[in-house]
N, CA, C and O atoms as a DFTB+ gen file, in Angstrom:
536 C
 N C O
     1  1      93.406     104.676      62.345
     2  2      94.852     104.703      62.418
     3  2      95.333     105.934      63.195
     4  3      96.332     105.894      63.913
     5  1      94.742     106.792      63.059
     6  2      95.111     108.036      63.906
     7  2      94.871     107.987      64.706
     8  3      95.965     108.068      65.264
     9  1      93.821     107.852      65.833
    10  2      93.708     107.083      67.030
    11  2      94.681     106.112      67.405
    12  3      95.059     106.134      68.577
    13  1      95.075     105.408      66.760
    14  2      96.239     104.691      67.035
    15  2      97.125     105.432      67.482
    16  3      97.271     105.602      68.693
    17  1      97.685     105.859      66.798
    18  2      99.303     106.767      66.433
    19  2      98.525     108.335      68.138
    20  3      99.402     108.599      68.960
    21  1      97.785     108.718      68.262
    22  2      97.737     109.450      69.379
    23  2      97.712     108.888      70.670
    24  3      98.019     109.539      71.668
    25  1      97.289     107.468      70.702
    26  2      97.405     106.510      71.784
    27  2      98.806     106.400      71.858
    28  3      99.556     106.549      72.822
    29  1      98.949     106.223      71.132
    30  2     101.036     105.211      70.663
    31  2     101.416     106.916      71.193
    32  3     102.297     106.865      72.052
    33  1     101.066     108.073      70.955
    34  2     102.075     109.034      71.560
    35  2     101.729     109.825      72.340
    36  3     102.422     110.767      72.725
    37  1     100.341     109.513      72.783
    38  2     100.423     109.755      74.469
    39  2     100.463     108.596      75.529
    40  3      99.841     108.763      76.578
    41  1     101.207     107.352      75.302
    42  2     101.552     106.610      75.959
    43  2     102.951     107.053      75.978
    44  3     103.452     107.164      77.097
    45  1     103.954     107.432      74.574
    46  2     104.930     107.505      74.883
    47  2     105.266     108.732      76.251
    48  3     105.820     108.665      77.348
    49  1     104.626     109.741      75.502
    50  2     104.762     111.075      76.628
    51  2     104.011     110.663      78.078
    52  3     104.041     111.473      79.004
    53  1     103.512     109.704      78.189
    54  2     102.562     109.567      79.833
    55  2     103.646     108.784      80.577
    56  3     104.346     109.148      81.522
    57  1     103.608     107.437      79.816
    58  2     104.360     106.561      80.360
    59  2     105.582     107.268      81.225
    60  3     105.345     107.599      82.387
    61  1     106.705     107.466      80.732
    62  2     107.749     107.966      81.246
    63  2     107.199     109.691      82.337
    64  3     108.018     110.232      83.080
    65  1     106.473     109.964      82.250
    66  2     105.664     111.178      83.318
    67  2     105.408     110.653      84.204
    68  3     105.812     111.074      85.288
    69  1     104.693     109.605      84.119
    70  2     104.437     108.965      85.446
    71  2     104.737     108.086      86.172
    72  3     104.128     107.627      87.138
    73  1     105.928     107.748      85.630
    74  2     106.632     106.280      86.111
    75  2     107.351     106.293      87.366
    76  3     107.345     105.336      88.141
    77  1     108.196     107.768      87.642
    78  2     108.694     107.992      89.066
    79  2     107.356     107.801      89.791
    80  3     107.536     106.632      90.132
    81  1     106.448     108.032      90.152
    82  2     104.931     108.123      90.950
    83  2     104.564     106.509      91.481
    84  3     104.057     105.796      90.616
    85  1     104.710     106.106      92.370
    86  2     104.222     105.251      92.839
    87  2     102.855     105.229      93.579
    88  3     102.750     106.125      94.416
    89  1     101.765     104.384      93.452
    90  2     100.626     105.032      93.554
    91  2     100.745     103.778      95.207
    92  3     100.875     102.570      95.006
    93  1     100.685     104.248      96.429
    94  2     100.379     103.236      97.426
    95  2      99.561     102.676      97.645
    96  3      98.476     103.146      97.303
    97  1      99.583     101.651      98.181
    98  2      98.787     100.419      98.659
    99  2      98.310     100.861      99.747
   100  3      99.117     101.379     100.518
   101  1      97.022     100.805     100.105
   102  2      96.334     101.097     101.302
   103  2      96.633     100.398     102.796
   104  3      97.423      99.537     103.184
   105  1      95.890     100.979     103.254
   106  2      96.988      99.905     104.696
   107  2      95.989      98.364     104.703
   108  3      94.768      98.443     104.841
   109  1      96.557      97.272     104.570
   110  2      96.229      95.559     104.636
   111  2      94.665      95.553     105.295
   112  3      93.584      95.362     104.737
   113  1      95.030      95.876     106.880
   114  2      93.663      95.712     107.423
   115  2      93.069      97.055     107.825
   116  3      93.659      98.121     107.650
   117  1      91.574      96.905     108.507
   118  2      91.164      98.119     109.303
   119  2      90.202      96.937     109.776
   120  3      89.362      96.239     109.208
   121  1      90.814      97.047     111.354
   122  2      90.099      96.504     112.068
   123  2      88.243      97.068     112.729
   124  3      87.543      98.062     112.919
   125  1      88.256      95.475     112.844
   126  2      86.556      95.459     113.447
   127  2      86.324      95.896     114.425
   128  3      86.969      95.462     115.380
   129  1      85.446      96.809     114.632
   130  2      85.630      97.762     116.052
   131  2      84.681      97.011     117.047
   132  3      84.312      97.356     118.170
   133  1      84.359      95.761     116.240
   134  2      83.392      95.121     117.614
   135  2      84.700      94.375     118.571
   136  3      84.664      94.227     119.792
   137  1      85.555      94.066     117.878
   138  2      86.799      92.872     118.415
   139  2      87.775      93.274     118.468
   140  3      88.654      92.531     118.904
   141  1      88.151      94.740     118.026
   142  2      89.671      95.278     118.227
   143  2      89.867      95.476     119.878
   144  3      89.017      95.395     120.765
   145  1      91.235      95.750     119.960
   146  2      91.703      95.835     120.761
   147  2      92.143      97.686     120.571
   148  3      92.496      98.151     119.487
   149  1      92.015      98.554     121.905
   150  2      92.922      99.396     121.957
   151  2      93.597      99.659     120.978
   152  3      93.318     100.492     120.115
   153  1      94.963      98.665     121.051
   154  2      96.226      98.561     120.472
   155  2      95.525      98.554     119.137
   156  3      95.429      99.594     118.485
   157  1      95.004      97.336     118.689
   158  2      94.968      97.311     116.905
   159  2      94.188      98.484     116.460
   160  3      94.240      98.705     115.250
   161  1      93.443      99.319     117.215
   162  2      92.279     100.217     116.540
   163  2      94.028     101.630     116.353
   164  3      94.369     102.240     115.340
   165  1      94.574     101.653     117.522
   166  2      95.730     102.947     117.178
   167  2      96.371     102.457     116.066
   168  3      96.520     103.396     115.284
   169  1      96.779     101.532     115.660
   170  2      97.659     100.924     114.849
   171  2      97.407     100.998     113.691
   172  3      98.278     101.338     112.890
   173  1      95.813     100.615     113.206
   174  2      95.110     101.280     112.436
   175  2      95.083     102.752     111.816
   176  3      95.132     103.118     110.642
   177  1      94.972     103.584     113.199
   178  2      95.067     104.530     112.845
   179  2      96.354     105.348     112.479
   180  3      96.349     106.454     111.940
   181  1      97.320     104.715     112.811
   182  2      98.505     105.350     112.285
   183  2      98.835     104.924     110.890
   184  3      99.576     105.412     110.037
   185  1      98.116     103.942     110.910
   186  2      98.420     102.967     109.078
   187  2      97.267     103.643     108.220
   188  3      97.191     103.348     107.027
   189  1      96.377     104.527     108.772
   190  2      95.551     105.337     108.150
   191  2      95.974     106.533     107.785
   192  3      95.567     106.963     106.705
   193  1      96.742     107.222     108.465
   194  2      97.295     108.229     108.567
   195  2      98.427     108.475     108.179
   196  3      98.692     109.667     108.022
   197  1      99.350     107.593     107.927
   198  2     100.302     107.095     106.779
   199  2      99.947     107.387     105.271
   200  3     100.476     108.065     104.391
   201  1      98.807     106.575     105.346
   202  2      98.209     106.605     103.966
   203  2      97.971     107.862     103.677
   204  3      98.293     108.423     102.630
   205  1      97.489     108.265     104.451
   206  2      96.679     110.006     103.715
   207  2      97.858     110.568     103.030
   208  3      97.927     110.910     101.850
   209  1      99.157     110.635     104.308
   210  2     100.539     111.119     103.765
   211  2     100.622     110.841     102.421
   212  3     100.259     111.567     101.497
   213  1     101.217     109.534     102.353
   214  2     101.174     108.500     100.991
   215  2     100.513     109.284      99.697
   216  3     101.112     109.642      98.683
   217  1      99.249     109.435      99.980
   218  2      98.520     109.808      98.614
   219  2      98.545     110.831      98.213
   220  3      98.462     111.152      97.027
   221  1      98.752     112.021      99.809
   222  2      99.103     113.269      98.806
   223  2     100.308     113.745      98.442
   224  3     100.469     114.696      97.677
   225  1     101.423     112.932      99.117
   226  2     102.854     112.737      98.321
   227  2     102.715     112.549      96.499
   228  3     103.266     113.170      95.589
   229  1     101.709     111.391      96.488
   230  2     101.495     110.460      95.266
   231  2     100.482     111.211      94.351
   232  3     100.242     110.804      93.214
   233  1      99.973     112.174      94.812
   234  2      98.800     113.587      93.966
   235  2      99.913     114.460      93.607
   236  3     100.034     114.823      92.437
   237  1     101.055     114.972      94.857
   238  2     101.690     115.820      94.473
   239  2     103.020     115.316      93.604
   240  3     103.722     116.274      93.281
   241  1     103.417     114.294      93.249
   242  2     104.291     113.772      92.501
   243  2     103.280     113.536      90.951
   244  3     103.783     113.260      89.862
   245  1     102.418     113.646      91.097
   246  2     101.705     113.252      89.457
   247  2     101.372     114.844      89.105
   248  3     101.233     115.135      87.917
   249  1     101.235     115.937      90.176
   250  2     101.133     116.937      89.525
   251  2     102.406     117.902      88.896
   252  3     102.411     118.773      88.027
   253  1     103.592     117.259      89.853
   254  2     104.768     117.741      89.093
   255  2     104.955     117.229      87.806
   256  3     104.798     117.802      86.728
   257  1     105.225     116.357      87.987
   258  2     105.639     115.330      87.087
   259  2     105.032     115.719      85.885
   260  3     105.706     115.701      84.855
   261  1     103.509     116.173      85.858
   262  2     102.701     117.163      84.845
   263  2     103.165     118.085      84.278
   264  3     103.444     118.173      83.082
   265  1     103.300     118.957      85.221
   266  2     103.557     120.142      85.463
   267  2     105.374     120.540      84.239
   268  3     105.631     121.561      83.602
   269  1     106.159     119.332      84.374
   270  2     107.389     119.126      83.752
   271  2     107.373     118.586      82.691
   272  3     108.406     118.526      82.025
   273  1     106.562     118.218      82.387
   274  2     106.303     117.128      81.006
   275  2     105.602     119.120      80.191
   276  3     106.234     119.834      79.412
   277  1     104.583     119.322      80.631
   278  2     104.002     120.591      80.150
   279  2     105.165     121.525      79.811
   280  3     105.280     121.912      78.648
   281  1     106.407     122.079      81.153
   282  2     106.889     122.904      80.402
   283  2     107.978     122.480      79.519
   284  3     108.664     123.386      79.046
   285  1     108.347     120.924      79.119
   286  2     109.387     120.471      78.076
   287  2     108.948     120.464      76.563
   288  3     109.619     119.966      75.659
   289  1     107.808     121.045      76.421
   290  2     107.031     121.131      75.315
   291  2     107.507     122.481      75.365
   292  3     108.718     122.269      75.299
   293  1     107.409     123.451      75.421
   294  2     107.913     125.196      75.493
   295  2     106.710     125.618      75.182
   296  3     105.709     124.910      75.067
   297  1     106.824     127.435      74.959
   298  2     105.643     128.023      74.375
   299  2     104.685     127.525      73.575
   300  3     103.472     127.399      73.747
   301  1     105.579     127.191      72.445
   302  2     104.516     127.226      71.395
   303  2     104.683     125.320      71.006
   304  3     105.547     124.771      70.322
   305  1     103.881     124.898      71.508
   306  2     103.405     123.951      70.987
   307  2     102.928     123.181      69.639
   308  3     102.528     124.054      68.869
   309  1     102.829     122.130      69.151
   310  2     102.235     121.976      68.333
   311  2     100.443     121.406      68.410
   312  3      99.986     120.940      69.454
   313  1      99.757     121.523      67.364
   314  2      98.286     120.783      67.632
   315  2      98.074     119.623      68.246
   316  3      97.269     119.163      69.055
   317  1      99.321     119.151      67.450
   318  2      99.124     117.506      68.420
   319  2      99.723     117.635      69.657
   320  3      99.123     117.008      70.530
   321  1     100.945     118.383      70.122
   322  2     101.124     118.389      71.075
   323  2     100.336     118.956      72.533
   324  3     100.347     118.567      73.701
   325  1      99.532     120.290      71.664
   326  2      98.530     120.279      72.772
   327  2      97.305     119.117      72.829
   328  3      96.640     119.132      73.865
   329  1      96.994     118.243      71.942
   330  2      96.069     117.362      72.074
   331  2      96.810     116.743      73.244
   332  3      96.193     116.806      74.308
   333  1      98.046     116.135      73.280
   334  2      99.026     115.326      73.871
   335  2      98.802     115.856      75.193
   336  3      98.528     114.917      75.940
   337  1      98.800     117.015      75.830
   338  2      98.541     117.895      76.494
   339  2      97.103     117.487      77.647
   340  3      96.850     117.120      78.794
   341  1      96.462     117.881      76.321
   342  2      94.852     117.883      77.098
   343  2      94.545     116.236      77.820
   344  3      93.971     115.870      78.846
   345  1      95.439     115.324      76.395
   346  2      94.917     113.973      77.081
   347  2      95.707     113.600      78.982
   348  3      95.206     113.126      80.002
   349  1      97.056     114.106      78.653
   350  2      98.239     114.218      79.754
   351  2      96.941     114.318      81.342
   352  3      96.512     113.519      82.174
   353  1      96.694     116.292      80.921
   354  2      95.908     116.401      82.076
   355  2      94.662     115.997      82.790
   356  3      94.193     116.214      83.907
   357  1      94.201     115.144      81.436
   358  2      92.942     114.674      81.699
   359  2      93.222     112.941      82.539
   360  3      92.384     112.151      82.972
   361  1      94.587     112.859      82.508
   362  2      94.743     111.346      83.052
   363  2      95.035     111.772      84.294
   364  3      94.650     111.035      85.202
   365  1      95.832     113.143      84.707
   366  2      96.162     113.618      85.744
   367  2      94.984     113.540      87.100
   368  3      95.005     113.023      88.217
   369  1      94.007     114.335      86.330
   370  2      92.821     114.033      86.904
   371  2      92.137     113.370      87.851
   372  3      91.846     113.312      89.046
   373  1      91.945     112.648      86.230
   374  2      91.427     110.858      86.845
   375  2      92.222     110.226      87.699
   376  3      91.707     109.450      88.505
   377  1      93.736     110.449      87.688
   378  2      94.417     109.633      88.612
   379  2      94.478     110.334      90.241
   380  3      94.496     109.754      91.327
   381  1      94.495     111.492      89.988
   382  2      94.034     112.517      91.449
   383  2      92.344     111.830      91.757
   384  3      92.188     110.609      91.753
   385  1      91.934     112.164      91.845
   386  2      90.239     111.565      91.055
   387  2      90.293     110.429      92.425
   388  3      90.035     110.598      93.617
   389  1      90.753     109.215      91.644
   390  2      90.957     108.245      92.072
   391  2      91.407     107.638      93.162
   392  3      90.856     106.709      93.752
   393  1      92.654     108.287      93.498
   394  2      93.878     108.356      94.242
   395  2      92.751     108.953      96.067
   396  3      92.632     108.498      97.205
   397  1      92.196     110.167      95.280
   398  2      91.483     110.856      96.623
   399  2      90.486     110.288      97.145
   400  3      90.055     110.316      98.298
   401  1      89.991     109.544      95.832
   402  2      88.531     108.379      96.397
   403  2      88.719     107.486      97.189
   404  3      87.920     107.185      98.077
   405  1      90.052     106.808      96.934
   406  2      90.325     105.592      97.954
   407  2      90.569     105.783      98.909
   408  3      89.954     105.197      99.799
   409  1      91.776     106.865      99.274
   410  2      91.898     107.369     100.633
   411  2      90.605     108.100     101.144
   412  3      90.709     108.360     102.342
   413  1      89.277     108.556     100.524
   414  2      88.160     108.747     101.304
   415  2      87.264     107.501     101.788
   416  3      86.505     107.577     102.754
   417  1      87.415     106.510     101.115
   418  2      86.604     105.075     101.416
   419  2      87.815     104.677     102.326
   420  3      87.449     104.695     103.501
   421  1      88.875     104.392     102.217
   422  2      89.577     103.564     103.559
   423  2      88.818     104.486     105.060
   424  3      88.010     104.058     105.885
   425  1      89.537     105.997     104.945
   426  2      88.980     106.968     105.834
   427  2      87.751     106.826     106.194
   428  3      87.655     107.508     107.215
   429  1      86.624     106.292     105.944
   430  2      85.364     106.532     105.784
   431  2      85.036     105.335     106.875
   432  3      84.543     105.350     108.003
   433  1      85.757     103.842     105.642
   434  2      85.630     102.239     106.889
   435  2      86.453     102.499     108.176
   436  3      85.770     102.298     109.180
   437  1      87.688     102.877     108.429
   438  2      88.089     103.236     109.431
   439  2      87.267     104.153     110.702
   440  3      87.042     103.832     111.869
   441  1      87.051     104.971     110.210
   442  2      86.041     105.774     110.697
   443  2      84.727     105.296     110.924
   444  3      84.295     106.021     111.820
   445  1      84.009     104.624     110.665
   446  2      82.666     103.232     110.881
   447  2      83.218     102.793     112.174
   448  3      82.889     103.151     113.304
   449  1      84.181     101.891     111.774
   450  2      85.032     100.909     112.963
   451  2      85.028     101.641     114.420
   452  3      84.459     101.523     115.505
   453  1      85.919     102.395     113.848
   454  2      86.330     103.729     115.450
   455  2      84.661     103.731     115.850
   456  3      84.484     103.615     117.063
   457  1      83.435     103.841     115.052
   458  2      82.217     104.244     116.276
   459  2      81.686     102.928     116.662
   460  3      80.941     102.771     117.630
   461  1      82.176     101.772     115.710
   462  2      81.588     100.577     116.523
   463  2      82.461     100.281     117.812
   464  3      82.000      99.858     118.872
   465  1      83.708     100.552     117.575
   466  2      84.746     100.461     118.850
   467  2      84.307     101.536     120.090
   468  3      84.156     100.830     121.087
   469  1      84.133     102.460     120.315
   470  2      83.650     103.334     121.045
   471  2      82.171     103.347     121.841
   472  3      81.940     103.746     122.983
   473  1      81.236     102.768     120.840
   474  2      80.068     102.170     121.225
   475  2      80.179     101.181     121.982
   476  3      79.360     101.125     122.899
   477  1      80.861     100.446     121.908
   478  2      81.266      98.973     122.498
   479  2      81.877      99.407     123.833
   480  3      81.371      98.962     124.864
   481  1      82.726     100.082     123.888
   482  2      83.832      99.938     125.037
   483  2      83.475     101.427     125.647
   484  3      84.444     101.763     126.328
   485  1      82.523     102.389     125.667
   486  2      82.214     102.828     125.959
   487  2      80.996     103.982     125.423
   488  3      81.170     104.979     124.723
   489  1      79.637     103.417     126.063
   490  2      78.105     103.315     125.727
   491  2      77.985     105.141     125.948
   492  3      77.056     105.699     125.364
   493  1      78.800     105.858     126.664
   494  2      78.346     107.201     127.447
   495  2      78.723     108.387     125.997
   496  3      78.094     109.398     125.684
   497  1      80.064     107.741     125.285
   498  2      81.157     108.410     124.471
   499  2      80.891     107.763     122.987
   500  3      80.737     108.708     122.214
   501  1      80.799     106.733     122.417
   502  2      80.457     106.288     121.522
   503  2      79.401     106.392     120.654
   504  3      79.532     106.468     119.432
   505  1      78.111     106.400     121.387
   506  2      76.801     106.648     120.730
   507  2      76.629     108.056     119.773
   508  3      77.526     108.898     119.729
   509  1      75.534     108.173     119.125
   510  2      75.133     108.860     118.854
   511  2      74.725     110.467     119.659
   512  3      73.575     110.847     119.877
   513  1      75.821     111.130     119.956
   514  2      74.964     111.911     121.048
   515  2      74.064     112.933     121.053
   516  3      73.621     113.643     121.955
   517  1      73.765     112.846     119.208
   518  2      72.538     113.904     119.174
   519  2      71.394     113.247     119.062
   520  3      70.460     113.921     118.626
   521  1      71.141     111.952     119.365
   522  2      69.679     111.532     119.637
   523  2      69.561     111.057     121.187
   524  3      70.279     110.411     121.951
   525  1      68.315     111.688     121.270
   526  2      67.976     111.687     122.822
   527  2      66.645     110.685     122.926
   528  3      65.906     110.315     122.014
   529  1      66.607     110.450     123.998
   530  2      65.849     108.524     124.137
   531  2      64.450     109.538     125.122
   532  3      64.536     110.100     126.214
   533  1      63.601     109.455     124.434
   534  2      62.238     109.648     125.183
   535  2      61.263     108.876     125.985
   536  3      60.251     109.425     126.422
């Protein structure tokens, strides 16, 4: 039951903390760098680069948002309220955590693409240029 009742009131205190925070949607596609075009590979990249914006808008809105919930509690706290606390920052975290992982995996496939695109459309600039052919 107490587990209950600390769930039930760090949902109440989370919920409303994090509800201004919209967490974004990654950009739809990231094109195939065997078949893009020019155009779709920039386009990409600006919808990549959007995103990065996006997420650390969306890191730095969950750390305020923390950050305000923490000082509406004042000095002195209570036990449960610092439990309330610890669980708060520990979701903070995970949701930074998270938030930074995805924008490193979109970044990451995007970044794949760009060397299959470059390889493709140009063999001199694209390759690998620290292996040398004996």
């Amino acid at each position: 039951m107490k587990a209950l009742f600390a769930m039930t009131a760090l949902t109440a205190l989370a919920g409303p903390v994090y509800a201004d925070c919209s967490y974004p949607p990654p950009p739809s596609k990231i094109p195939d760098g065997n078949t893009a075009t020019m155009e779709e590979m920039l386009e990409a990249k600006k919808a990549v680069t959007q995103y990065n914006k996006d997420i650390n808008a969306y890191v730095a809105c969950i750390k305020l948002e923390h950050e305000s919930a923490v000082s509406k509690v004042g000095d002195k706290p209570t036990p449960e309220q610092k439990e309330d606390m610890k669980r708060m920052e520990a979701m903070e975290v995970q949701k930074n955590n998270a938030a930074v992982d995805q924008l490193q995996s979109v970044a990451d496939r995007f970044n794949e693409q760009v060397k299959i695109y470059k390889a493709k459309h140009d063999p001199n600039g694209g390759g690998d240029s620290d292996k040398k052919k004996k």
